[in-house]
N, CA, C and O atoms as a Tinker XYZ file with bonds, in Angstrom:
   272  protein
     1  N      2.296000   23.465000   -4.989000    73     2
     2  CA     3.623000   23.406000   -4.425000    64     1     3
     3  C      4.174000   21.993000   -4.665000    63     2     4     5
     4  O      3.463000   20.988000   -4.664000    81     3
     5  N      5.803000   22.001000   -4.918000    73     3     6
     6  CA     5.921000   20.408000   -5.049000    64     5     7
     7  C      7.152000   20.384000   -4.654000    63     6     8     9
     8  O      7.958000   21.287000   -4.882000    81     7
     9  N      7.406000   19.278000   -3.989000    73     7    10
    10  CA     8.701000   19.108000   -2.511000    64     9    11
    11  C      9.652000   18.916000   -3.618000    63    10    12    13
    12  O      9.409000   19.030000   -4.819000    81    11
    13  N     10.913000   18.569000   -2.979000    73    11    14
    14  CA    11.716000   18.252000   -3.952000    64    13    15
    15  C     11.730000   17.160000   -4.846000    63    14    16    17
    16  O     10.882000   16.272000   -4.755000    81    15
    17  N     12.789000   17.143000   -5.866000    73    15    18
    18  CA    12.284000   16.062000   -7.233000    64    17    19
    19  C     10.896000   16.343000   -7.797000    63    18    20    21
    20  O     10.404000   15.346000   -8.324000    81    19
    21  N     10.156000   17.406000   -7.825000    73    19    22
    22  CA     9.357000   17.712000   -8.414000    64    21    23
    23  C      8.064000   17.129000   -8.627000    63    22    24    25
    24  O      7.215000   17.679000   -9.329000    81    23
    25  N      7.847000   15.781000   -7.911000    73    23    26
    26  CA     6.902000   15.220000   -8.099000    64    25    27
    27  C      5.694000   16.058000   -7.070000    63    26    28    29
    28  O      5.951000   16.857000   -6.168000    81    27
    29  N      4.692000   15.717000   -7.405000    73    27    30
    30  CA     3.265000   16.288000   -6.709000    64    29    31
    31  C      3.343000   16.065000   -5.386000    63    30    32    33
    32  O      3.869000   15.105000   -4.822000    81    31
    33  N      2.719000   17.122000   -4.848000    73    31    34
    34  CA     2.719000   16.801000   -3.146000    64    33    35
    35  C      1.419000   15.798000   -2.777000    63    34    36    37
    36  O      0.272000   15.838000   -3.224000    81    35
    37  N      1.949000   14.995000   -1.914000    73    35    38
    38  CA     1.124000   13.796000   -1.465000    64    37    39
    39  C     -0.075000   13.934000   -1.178000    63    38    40    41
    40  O     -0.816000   12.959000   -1.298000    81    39
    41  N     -0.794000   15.688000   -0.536000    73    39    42
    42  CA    -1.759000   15.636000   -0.189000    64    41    43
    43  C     -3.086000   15.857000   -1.815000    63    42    44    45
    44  O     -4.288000   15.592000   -1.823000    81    43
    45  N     -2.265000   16.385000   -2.899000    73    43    46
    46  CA    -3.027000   16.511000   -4.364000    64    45    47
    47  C     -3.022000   14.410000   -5.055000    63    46    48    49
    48  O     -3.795000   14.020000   -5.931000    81    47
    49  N     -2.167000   13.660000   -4.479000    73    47    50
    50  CA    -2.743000   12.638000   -4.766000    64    49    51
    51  C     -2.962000   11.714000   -3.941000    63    50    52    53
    52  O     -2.155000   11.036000   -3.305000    81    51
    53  N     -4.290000   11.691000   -3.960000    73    51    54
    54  CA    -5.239000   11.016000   -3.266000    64    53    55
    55  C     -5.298000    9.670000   -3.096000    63    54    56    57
    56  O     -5.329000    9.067000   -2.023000    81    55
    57  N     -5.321000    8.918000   -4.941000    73    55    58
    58  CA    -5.122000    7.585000   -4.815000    64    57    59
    59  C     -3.894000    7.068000   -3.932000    63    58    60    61
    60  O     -3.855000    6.210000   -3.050000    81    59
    61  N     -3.017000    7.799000   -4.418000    73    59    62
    62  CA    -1.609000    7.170000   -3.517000    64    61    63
    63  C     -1.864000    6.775000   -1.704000    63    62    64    65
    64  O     -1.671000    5.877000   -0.885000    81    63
    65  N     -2.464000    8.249000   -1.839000    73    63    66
    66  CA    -2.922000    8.532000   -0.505000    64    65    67
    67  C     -3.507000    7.536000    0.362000    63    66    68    69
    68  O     -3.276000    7.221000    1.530000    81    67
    69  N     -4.566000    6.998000   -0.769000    73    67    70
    70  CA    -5.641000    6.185000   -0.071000    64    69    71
    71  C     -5.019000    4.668000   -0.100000    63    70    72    73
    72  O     -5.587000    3.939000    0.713000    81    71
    73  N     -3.904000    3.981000   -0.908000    73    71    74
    74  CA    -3.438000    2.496000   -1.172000    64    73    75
    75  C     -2.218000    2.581000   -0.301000    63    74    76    77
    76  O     -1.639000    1.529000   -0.029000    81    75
    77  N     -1.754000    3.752000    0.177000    73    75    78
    78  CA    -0.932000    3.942000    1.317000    64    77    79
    79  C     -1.437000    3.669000    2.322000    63    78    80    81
    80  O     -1.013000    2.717000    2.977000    81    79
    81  N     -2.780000    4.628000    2.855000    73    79    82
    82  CA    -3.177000    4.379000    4.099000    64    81    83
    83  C     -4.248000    2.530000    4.595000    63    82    84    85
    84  O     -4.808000    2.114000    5.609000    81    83
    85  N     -3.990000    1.941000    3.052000    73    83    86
    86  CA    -4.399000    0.731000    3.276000    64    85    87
    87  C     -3.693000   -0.180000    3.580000    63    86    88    89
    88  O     -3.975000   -1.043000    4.412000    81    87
    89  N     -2.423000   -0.082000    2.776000    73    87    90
    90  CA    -0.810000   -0.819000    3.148000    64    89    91
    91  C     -0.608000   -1.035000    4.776000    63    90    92    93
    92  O     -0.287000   -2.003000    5.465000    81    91
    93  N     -1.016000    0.597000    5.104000    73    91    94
    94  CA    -0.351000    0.414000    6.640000    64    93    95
    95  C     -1.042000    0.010000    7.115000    63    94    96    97
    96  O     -0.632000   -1.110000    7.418000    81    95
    97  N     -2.565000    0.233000    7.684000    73    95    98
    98  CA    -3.374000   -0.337000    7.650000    64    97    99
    99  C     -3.587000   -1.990000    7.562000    63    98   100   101
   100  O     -4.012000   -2.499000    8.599000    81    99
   101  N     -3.474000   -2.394000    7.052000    73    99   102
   102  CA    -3.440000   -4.017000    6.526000    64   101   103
   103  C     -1.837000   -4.341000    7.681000    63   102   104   105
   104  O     -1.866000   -5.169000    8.590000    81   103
   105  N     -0.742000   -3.591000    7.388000    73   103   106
   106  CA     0.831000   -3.968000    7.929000    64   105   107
   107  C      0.458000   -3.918000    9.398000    63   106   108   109
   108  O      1.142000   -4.743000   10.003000    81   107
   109  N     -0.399000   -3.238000   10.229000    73   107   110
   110  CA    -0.408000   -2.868000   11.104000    64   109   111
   111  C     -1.667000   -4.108000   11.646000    63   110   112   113
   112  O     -1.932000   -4.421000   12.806000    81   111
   113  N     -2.069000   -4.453000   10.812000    73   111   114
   114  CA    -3.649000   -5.569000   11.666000    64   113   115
   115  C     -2.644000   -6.709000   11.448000    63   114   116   117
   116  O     -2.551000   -7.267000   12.542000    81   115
   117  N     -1.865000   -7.308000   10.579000    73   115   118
   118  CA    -1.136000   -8.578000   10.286000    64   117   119
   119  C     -0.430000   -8.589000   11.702000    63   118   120   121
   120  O     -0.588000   -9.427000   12.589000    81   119
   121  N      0.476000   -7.345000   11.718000    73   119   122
   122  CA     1.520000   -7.318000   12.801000    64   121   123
   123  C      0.690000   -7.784000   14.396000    63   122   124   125
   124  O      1.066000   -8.608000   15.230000    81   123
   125  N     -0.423000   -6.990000   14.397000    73   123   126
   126  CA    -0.937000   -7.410000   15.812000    64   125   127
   127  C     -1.567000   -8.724000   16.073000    63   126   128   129
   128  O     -1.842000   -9.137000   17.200000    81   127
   129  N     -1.828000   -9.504000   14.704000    73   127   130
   130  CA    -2.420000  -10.539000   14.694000    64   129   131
   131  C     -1.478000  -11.852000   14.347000    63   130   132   133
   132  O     -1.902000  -13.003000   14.443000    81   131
   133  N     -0.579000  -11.624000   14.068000    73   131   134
   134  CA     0.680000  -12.696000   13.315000    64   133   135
   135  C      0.953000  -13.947000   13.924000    63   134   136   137
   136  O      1.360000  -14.984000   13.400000    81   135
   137  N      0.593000  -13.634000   15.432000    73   135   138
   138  CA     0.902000  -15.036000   16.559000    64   137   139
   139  C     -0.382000  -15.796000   16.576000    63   138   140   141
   140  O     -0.509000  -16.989000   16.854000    81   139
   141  N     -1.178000  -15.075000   16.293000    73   139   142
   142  CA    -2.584000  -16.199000   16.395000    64   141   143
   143  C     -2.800000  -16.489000   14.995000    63   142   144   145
   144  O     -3.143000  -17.670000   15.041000    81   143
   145  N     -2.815000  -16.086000   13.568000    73   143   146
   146  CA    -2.884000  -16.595000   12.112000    64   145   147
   147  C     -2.588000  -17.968000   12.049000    63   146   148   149
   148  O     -1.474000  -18.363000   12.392000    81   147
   149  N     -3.495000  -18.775000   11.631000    73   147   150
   150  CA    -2.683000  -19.718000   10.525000    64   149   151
   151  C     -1.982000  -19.510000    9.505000    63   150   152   153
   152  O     -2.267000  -18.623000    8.701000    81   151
   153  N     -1.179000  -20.126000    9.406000    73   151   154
   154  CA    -0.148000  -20.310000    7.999000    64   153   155
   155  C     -0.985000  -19.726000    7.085000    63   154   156   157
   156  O     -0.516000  -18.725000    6.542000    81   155
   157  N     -2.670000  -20.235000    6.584000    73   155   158
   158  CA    -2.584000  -20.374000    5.339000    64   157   159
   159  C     -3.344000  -18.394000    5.656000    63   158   160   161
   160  O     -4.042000  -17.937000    4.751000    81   159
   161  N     -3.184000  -17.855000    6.427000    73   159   162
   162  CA    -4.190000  -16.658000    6.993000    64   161   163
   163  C     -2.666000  -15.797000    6.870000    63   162   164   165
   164  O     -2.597000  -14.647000    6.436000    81   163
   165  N     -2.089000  -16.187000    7.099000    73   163   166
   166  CA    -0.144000  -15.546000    7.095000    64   165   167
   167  C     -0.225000  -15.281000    5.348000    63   166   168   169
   168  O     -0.399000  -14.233000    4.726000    81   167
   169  N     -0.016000  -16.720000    4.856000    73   167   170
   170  CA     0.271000  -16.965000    3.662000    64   169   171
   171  C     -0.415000  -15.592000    2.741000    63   170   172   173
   172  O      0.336000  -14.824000    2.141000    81   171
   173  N     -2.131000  -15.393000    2.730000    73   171   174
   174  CA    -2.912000  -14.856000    1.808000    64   173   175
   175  C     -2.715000  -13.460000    2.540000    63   174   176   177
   176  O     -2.958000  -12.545000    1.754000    81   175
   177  N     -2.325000  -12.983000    3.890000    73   175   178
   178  CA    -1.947000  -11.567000    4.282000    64   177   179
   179  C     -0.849000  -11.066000    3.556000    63   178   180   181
   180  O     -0.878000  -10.114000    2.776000    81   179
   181  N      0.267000  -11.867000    3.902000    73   179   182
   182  CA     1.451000  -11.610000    3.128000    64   181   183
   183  C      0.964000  -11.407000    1.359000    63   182   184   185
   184  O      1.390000  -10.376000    0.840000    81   183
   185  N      0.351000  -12.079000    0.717000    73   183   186
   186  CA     0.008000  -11.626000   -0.992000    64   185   187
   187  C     -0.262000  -10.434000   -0.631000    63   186   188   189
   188  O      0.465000   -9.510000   -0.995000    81   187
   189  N     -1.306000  -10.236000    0.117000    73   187   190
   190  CA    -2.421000   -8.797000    0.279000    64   189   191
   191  C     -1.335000   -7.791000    0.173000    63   190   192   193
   192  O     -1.409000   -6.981000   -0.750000    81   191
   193  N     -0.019000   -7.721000    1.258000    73   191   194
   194  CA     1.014000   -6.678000    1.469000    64   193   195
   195  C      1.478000   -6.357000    0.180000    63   194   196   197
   196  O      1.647000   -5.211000   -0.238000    81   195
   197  N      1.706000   -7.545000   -0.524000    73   195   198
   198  CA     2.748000   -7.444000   -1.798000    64   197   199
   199  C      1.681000   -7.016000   -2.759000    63   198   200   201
   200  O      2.175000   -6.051000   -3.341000    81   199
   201  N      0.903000   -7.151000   -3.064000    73   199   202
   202  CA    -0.119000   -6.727000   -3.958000    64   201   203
   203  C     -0.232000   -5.496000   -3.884000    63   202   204   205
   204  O      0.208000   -4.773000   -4.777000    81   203
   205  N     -1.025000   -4.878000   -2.487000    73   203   206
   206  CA    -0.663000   -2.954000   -2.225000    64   205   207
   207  C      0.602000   -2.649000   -2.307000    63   206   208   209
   208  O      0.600000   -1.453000   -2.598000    81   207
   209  N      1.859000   -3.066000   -2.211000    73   207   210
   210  CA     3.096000   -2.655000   -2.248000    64   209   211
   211  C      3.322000   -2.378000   -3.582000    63   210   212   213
   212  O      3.749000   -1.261000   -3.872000    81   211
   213  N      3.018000   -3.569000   -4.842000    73   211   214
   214  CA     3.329000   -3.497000   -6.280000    64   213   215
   215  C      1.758000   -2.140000   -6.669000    63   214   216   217
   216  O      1.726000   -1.771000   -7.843000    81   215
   217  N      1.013000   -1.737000   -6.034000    73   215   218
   218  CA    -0.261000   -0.688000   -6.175000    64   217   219
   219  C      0.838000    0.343000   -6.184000    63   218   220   221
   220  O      1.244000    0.976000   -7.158000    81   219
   221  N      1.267000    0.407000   -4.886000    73   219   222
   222  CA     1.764000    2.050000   -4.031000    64   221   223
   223  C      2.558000    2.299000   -5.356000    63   222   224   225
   224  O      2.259000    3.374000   -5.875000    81   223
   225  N      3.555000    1.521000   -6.072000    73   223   226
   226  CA     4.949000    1.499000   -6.562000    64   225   227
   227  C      4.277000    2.009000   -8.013000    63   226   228   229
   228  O      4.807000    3.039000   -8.430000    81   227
   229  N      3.235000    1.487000   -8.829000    73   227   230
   230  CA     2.453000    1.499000   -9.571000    64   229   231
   231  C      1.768000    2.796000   -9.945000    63   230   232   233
   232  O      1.588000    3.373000  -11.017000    81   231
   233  N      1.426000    3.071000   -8.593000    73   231   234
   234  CA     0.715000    4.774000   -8.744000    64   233   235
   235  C      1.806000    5.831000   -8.704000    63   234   236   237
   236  O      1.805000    6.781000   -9.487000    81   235
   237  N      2.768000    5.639000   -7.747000    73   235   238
   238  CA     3.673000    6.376000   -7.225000    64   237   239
   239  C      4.742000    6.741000   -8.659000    63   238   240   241
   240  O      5.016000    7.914000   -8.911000    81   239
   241  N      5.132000    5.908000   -9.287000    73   239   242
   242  CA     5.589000    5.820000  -10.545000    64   241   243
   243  C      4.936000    6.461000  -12.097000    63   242   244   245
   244  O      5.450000    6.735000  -13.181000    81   243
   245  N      3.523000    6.523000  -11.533000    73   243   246
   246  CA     2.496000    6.905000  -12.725000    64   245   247
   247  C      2.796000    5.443000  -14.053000    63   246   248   249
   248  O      2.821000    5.540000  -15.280000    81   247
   249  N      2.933000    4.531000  -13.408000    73   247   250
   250  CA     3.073000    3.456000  -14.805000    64   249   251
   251  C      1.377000    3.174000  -15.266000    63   250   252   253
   252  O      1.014000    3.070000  -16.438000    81   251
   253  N      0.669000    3.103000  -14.336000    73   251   254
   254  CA    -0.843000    2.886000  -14.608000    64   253   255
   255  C     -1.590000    3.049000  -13.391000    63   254   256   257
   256  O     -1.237000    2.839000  -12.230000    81   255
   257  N     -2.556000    3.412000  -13.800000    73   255   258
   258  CA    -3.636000    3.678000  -12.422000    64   257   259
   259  C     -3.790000    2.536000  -11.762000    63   258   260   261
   260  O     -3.643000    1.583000  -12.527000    81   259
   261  N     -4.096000    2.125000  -10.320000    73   259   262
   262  CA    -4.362000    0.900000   -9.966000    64   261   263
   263  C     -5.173000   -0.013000   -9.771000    63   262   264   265
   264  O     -6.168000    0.699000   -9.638000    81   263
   265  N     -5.664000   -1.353000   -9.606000    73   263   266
   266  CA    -6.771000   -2.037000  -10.349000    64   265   267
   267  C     -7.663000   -2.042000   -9.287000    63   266   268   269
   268  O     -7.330000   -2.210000   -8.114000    81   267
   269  N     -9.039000   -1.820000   -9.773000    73   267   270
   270  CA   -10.488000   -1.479000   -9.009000    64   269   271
   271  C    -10.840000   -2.890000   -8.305000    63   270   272
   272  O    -11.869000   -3.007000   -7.638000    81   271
């Protein structure tokens, strides 16, 4: 079955599945932790976000599988 725009339903891809549920995951420990981080603990969380974000966009797109 495939929702609209034709792309695959979320539950047949998995990878997406799984660099999604790490995104939030990761968005969700930063957020509860953000007042006690140091800068430089802020600084290397924030890469981490943008790194799974350029993954999600990566898989989600089919430009290339994402890096191990």
């Amino acid at each position: 079955m495939t929702p609209r725009g034709g792309a695959p339903e979320r539950r047949h891809n998995y990878t997406l599945r799984e660099i999604l549920e790490e995104l939030v995951g990761h968005a969700r420990d930063v957020a509860s932790r953000a007042k006690s981080m140091t800068p430089e603990e802020l600084e290397r969380a924030q890469e981490r976000l943008e790194w799974l974000a350029d993954e999600v966009w990566r898989v989600a797109t089919e430009q290339q599988t994402p890096a191990e």
